[in-house]
VOBA-1610 file (N, C-alpha, C; in pm, whole numbers, padded with zeros to 5 digits, always signed):
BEGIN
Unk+01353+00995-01702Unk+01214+00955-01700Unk+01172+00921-01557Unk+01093+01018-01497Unk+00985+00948-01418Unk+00924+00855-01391Unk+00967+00758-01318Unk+00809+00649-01283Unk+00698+00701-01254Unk+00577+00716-01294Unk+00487+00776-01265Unk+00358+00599-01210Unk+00400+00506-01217Unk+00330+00400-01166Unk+00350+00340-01007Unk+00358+00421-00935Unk+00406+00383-00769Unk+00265+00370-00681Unk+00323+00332-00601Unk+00148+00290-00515Unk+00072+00389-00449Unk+00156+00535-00447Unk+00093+00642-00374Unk-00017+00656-00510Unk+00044+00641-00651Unk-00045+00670-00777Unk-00151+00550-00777Unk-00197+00473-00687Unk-00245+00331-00746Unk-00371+00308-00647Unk-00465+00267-00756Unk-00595+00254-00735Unk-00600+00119-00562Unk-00493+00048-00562Unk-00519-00027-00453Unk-00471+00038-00342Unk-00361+00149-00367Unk-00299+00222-00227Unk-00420+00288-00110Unk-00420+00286-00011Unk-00468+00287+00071Unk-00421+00390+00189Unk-00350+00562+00180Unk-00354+00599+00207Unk-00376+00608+00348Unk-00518+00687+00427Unk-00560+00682+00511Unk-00541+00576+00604Unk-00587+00520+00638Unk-00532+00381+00735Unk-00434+00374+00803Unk-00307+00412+00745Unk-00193+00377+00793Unk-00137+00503+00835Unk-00156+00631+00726Unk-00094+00744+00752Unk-00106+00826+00907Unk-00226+00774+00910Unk-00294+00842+01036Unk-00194+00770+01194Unk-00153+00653+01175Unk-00111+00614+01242Unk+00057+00597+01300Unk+00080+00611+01184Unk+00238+00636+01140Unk+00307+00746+01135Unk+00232+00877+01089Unk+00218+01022+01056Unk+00360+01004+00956Unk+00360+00944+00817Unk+00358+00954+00736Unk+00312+00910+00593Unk+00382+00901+00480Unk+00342+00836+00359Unk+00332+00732+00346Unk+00313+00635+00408Unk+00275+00494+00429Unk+00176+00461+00416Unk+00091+00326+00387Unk+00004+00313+00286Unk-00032+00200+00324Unk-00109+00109+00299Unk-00174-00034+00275Unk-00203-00048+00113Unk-00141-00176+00072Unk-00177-00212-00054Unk-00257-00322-00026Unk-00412-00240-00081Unk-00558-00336-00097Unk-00512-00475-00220Unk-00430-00467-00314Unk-00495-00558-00425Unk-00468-00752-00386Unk-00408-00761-00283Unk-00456-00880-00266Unk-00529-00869-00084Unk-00539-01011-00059Unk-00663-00967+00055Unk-00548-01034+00160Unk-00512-00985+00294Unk-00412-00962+00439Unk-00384-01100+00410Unk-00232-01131+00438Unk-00174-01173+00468Unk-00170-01236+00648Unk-00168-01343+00728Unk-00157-01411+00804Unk+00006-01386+00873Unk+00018-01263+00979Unk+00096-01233+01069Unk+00183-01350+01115Unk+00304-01360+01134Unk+00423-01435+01182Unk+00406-01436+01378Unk+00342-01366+01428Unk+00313-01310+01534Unk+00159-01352+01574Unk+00113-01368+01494Unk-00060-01452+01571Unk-00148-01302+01603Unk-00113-01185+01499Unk-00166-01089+01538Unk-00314-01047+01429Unk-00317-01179+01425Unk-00425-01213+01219Unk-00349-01186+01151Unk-00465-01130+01069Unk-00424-01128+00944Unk-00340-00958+00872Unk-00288-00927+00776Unk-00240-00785+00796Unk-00239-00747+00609Unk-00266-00655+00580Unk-00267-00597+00481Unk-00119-00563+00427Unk-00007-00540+00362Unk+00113-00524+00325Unk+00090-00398+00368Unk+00200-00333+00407Unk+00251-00191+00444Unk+00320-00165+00296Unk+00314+00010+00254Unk+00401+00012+00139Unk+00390+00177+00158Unk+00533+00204+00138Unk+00559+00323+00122Unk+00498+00413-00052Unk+00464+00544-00021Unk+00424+00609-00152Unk+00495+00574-00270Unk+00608+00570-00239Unk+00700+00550-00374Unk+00774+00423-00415Unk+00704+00315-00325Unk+00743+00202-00408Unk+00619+00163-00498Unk+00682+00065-00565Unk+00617+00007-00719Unk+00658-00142-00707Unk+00501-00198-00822Unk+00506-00341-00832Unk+00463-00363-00979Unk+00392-00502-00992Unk+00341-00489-01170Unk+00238-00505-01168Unk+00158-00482-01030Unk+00004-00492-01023Unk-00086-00329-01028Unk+00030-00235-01078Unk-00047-00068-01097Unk-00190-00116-01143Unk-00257+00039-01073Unk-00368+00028-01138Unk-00399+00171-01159Unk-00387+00276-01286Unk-00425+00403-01220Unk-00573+00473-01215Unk-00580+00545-01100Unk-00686+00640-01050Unk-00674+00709-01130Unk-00676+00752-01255Unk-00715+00833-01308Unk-00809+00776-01454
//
């Protein structure tokens, strides 16, 4: 069986943003609001690869 609930599938993944910068499948997960940097660099959105998973799915379809 497939997981078919991963964050590349998920209404909060965030694609664009990161990919562009990284030049790969890397992502920003929108569903809670940035996190406060260890580094004083603000605030930061979670980084998440396409194929990890949490219990906050949401699907785009």
């Amino acid at each position: 069986m497939v997981n078919e609930k991963v964050c590349g599938s998920c209404g909060f993944y965030d694609l664009e943003k990161v990919a562009q910068e990284k030049g790969g499948a890397i992502g920003i997960c929108r569903f809670s609001p940035p996190k406060p940097s260890a580094d004083d660099r603000g605030a930061l959105w979670p980084m998440v690869k396409a194929t990890d998973w949490c219990g906050k799915f949401i699907s785009l379809k």
